[in-house]
BAFI-3210 file (N, C-alpha, C; in Angstrom, 3 decimals, decimal comma, padded with zeros to 6 digits):
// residues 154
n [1|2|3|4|5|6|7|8|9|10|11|12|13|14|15|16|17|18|19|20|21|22|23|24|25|26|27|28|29|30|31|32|33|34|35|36|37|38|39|40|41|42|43|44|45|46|47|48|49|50|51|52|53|54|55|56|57|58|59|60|61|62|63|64|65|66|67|68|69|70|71|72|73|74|75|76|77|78|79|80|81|82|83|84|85|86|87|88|89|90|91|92|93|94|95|96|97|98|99|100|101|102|103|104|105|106|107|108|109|110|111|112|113|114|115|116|117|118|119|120|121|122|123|124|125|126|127|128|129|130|131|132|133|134|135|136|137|138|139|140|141|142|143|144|145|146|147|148|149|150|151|152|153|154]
n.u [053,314|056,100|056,020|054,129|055,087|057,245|056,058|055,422|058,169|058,794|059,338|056,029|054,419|056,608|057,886|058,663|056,816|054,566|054,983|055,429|053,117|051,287|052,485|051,549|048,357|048,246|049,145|047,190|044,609|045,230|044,937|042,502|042,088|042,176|040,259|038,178|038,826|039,757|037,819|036,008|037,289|038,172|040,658|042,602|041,846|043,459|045,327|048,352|050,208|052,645|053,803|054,118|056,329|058,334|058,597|061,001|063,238|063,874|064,523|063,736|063,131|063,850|062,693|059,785|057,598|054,773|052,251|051,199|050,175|049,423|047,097|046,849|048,959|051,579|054,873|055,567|054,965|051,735|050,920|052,361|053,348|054,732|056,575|057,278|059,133|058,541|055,772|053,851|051,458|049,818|047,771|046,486|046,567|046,209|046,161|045,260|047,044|049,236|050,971|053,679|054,616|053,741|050,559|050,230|047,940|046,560|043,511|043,036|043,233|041,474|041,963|044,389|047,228|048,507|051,462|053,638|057,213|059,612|062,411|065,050|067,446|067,488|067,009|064,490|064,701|063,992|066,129|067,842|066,764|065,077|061,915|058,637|055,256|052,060|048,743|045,639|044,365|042,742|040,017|040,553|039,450|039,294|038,285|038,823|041,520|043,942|047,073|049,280|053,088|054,747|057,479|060,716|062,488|064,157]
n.v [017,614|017,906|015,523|016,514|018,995|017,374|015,918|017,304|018,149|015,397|012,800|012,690|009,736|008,546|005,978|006,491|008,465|007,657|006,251|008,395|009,689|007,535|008,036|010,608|010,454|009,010|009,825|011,980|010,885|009,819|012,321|013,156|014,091|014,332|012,695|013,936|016,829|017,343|017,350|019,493|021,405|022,136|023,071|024,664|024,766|023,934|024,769|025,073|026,201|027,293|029,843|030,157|031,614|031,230|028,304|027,113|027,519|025,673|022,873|019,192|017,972|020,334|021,373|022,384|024,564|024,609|026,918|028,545|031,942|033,586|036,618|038,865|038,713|036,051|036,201|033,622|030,809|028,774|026,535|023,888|022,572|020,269|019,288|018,277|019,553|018,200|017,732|019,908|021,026|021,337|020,327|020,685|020,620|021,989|021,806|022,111|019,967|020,269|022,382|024,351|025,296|024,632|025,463|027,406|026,947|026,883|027,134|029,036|031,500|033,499|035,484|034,489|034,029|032,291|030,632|029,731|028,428|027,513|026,121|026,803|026,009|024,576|024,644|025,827|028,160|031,302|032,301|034,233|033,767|031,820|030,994|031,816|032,496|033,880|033,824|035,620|037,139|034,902|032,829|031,297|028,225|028,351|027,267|025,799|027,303|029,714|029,191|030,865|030,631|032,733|034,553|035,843|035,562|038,263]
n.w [-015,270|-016,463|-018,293|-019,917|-020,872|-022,240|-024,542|-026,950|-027,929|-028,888|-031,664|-033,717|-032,616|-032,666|-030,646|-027,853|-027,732|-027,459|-025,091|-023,425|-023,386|-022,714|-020,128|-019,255|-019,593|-017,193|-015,439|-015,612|-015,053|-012,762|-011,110|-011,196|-013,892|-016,992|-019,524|-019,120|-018,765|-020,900|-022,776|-021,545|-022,818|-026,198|-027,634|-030,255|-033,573|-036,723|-039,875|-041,589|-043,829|-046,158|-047,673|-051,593|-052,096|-050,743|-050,846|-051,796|-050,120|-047,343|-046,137|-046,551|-043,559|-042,194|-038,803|-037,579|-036,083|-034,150|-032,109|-029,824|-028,372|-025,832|-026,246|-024,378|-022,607|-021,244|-022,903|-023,125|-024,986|-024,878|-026,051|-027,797|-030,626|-032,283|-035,424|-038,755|-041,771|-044,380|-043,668|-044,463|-046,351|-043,322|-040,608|-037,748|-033,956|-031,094|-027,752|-024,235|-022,903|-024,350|-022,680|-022,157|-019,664|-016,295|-014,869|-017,239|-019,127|-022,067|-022,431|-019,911|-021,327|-023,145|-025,999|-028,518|-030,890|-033,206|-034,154|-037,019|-037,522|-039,456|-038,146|-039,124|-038,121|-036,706|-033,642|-030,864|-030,593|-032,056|-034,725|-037,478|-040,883|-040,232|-040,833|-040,946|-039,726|-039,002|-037,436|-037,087|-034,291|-032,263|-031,101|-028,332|-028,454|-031,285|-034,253|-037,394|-038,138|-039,693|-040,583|-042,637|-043,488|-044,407|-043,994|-043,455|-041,524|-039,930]
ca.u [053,628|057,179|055,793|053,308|056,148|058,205|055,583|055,408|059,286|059,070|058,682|054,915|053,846|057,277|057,671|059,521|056,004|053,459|055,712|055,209|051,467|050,451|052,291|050,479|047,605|047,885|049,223|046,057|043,602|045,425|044,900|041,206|041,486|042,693|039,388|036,884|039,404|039,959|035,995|035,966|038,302|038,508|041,677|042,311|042,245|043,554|046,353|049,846|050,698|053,966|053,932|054,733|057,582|059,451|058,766|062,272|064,039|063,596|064,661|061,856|063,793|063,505|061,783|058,479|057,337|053,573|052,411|050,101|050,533|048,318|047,125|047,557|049,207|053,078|055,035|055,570|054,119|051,098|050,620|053,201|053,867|056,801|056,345|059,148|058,695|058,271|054,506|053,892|050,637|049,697|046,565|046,947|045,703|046,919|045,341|046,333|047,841|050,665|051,081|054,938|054,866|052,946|049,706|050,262|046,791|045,746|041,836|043,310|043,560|040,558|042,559|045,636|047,999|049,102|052,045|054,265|057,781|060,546|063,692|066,398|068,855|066,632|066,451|063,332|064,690|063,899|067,199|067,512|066,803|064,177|060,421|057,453|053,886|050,985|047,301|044,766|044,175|041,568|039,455|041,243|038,719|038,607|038,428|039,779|042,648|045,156|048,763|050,581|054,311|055,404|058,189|062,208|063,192|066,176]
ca.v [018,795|017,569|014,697|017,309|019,525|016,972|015,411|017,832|017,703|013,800|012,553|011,997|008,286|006,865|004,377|007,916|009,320|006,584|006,187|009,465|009,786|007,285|008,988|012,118|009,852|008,272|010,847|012,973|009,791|009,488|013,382|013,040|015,460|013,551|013,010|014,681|018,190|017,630|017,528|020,501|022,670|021,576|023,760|025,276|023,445|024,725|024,600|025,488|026,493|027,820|030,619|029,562|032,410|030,558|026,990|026,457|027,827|025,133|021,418|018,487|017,660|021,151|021,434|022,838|024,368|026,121|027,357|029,596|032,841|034,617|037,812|039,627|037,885|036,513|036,038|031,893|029,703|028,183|025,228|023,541|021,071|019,904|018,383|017,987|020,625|017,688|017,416|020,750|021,544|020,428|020,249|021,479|020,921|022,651|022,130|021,994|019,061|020,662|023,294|024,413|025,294|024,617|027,127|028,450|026,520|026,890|027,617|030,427|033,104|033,811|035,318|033,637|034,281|031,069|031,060|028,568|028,627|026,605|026,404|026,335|026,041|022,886|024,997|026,262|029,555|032,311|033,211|034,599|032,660|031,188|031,141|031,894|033,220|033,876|034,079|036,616|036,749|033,987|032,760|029,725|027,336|028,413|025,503|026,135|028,853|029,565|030,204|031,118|030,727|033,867|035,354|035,628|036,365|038,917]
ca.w [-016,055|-017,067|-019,530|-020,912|-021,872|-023,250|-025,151|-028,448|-028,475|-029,502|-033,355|-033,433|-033,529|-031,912|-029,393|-026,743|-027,689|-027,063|-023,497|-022,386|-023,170|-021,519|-018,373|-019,541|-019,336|-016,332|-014,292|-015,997|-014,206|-011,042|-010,858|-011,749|-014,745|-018,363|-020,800|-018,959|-019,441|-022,787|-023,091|-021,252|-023,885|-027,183|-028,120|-031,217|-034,652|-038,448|-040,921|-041,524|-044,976|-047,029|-049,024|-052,714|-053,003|-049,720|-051,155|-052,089|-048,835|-046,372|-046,288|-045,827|-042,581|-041,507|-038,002|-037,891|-034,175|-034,136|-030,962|-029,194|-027,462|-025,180|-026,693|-023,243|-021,279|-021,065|-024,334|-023,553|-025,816|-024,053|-026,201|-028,540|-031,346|-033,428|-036,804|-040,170|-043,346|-045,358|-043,664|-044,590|-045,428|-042,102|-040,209|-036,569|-032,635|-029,809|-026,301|-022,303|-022,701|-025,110|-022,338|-021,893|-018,428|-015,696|-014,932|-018,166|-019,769|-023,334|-021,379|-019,526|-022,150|-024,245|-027,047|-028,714|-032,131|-033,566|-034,975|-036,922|-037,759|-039,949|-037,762|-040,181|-037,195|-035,551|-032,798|-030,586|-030,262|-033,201|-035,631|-038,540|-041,774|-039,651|-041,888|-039,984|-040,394|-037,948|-037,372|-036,662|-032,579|-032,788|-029,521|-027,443|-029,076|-032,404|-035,464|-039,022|-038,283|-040,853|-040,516|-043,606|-043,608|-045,441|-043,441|-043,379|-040,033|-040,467]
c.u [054,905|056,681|054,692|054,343|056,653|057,484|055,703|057,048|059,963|058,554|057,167|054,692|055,254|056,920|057,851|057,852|054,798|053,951|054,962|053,684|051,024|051,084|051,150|049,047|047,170|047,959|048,055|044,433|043,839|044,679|043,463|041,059|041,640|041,169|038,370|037,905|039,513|038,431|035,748|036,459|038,634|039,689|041,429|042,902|042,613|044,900|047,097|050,030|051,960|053,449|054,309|055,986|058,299|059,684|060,276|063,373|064,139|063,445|063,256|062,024|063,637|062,850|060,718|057,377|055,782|052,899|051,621|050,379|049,621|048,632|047,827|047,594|050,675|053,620|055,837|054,605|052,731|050,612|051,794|053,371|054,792|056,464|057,804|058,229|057,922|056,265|053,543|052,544|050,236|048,709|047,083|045,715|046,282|045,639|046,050|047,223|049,462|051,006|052,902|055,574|053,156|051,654|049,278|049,525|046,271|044,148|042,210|043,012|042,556|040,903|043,591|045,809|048,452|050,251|053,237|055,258|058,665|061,265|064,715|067,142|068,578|066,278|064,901|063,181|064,566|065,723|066,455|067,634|065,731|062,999|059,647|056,249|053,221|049,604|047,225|045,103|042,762|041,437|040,166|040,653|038,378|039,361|038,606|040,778|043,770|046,223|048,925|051,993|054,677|056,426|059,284|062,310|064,301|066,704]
c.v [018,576|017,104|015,545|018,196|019,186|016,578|015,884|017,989|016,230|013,579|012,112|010,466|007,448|006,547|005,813|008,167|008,446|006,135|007,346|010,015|009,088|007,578|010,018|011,543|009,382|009,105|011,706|012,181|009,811|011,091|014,172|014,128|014,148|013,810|013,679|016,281|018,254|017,974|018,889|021,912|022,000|022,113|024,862|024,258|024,227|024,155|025,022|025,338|027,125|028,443|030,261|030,461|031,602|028,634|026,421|026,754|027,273|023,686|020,525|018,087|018,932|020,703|022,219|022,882|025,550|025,503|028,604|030,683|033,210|036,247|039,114|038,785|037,667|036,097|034,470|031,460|028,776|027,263|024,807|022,442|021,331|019,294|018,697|018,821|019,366|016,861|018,409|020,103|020,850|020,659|020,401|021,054|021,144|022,741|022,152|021,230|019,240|021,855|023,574|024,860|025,152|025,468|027,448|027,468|027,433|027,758|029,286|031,632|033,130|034,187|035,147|034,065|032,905|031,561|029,361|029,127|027,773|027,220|025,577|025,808|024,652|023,726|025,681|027,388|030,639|032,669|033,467|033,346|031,982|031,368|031,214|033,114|032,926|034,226|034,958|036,414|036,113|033,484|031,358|028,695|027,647|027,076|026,178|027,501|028,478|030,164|029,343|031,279|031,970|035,187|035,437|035,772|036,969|038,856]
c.w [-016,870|-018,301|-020,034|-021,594|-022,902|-024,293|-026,761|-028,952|-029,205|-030,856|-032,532|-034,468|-033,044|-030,807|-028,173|-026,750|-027,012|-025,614|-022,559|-023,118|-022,888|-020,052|-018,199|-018,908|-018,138|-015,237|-013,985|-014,940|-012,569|-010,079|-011,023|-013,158|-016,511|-019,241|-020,406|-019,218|-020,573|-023,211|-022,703|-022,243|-024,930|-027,709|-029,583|-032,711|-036,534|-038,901|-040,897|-042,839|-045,381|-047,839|-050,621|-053,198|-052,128|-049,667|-051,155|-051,181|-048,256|-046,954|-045,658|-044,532|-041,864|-040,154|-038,346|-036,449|-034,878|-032,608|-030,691|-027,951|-026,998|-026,292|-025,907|-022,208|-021,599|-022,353|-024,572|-024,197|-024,911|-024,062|-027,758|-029,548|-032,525|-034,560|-038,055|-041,109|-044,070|-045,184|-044,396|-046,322|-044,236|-041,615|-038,792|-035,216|-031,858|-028,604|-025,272|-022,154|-022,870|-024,395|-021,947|-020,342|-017,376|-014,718|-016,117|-019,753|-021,110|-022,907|-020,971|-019,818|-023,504|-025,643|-027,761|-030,053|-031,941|-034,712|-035,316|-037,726|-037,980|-038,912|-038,685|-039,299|-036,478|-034,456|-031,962|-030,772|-031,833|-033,861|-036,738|-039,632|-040,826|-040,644|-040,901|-040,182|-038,776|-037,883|-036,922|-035,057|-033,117|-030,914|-029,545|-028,101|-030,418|-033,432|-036,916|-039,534|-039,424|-040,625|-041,761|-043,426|-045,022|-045,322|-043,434|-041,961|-039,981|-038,951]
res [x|x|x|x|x|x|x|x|x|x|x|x|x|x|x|x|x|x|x|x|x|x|x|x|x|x|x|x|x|x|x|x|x|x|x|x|x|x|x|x|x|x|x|x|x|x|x|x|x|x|x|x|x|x|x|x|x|x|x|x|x|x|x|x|x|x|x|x|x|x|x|x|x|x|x|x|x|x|x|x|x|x|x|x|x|x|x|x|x|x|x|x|x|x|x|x|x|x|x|x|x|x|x|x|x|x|x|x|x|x|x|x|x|x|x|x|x|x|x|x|x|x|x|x|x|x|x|x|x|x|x|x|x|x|x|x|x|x|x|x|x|x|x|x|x|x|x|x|x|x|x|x|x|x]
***
């Protein structure tokens, strides 16, 4: 559960990241679950867009956290990933794997808000000057969701 946490906090594609997925991995084998769960729950899959009025607010270095809430249920994130503005539009998957605490499964919760948000500050936590947009409540497995970035955070 640790190296699943940390995992969406690492640049994707370095060497830190390709380390700790194959723990993810192995720990996921030793524990009999890894590709047959993923088979089991495909997650949820879509896009991440910018508004064209907030284009010019936000560095290409920016962070860039989107993330899945239970509809009803607790207001942690239940699946997570990190990416840079300068990927922006972005293409999107969130499953169990990217879960932020332990229990608290992507699967779990039938309906979910995706939401993605520039951190001006780098940080995880919401300020102001922050950018951020969010989806419909869309089902745990749904495929071509759209978050729009079209928000200030005051």
């Amino acid at each position: 559960a640790y190296w699943q946490r940390m995992l969406p906090l690492l640049p994707p594609g370095s060497e830190d990241a390709r380390v700790v997925r194959a723990n993810v991995d192995e720990a996921n084998r030793l524990a009999g679950g890894g590709a047959a769960a993923a088979a089991r729950h495909p997650g949820i899959r879509g896009t991440v867009r910018v508004s064209p009025t907030l284009r010019e607010k936000f560095g290409p270095e920016d962070l860039v956290f989107i993330y899945a809430r239970a509809v009803d249920g607790p207001a942690v994130p239940l699946a997570v990933l990190r990416r840079r503005a300068r990927e922006l539009p972005v293409q999107f998957a969130l499953d169990d794997s990217m879960a932020m605490a332990p229990g608290m499964a992507l699967s779990d919760h039938a309906r979910v808000v995706v939401t993605a948000r520039i951190a001006r500050s780098g940080g995880a936590a919401v300020q102001p000057g922050d950018l951020q947009g969010a989806s419909a409540p869309v089902a745990n497995d749904a495929d071509g969701v759209a978050v729009i970035i079209d928000t200030v955070v005051r």
